[in-house]
C-alpha positions, 0 to 999 in steps of 0.5 A: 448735315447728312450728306445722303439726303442731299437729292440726286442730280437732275437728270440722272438716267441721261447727260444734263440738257446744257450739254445736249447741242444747241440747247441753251439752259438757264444755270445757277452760278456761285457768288463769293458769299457762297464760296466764303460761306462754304469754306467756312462750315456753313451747310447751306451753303454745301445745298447752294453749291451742290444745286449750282454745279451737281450737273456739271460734275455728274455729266462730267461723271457719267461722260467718264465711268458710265451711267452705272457709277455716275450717280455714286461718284458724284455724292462722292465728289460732295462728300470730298468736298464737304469734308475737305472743306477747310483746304478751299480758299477763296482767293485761289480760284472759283469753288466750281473748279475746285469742286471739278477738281476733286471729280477729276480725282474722284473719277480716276480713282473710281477707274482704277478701283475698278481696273477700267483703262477709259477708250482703251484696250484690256491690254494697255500697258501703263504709259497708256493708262496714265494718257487715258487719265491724262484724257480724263484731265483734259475732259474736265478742263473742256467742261470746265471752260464750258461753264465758264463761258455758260456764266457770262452774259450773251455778250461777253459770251459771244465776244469770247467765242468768236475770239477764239473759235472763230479767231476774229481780231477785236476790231472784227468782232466789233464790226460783226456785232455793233459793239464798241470796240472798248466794250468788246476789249472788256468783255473778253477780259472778263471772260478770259478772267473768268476761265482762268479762276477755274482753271486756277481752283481746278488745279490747287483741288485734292480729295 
């Protein structure tokens, strides 16, 4: 498969509408017949990953290096992918996160190459190089933890926010939207479980 001729992310002159406040957009998520099928060699399953997750990973792009580079950090990102393909297991985490993962690296090393220091001064010394890359890390992280929460049904998505953005215990949330408390336990463990196989394929990623 020719990796050049995978299409351009959707919206690439502006940030993708999922990330625009108070927009919500229907997204395509990856089940574990993808993740396998990946890991395996299949190439389609390299077009199913990239039209699942291309926005994801070119907003994060563009939010990091600029709309200039964006467009070519994100092929480099599948590129990486693709050929290092074999590395990503499974039953290390989600292939969403691996796939941020390597654009975290992608990111920083297109930075570097360029001699940019992100929301910092020409003068920066090294320490704040690596806190700028540090930021970049953390950026990923926020947007990472986004999809996650973008994939859950409303109800466990709901559950989850309100758990921790708005710091309700479960028996408060279960008052707040008429949902069993037992059902509002499961919801945010599931929720919580989905975060963490992120996070997890996030951090085990390397170009």
């Amino acid at each position: 498969m020719n990796l050049a001729t995978l299409p351009a992310p959707r919206s690439a002159a502006a940030p993708p509408a999922r990330y625009a406040p108070s927009v919500a957009v229907e997204e395509q998520t990856l089940d574990d017949r993808v993740a396998v099928a990946f890991a395996a060699g299949d190439e389609a399953a390299l077009k199913e990953l990239y039209d699942a997750t291309s926005s994801l990973v070119y907003s994060f792009c563009r939010r990091s290096v600029g709309p200039d580079g964006a467009a070519d950090v994100t092929q480099e990102v599948y590129v990486a992918a693709w050929r290092s393909r074999e590395r990503y297991r499974p039953e290390s985490g989600t292939l969403t996160g691996w796939v941020m993962g390597i654009a975290k690296y992608k990111v920083i090393d297109a930075l570097r190459a360029s001699g940019r220091r992100p929301q910092l001064d020409d003068g920066a010394g090294p320490e704040d190089r690596g806190e700028a890359e540090a930021g970049i890390e953390a950026m990923s992280q926020r947007m990472l933890i986004a999809e996650a929460l973008s994939e859950l049904p409303d109800r466990a998505r709901q559950a989850v926010e309100l758990a921790f953005w708005s710091d309700l215990t479960h028996n408060e949330i279960s008052d707040r939207t008429g949902v069993p408390l037992g059902t509002v336990k499961s919801d945010i463990r599931r929720g919580l479980d989905r975060m963490r196989r992120h996070l997890e394929s996030f951090d085990v990623s390397a170009a």
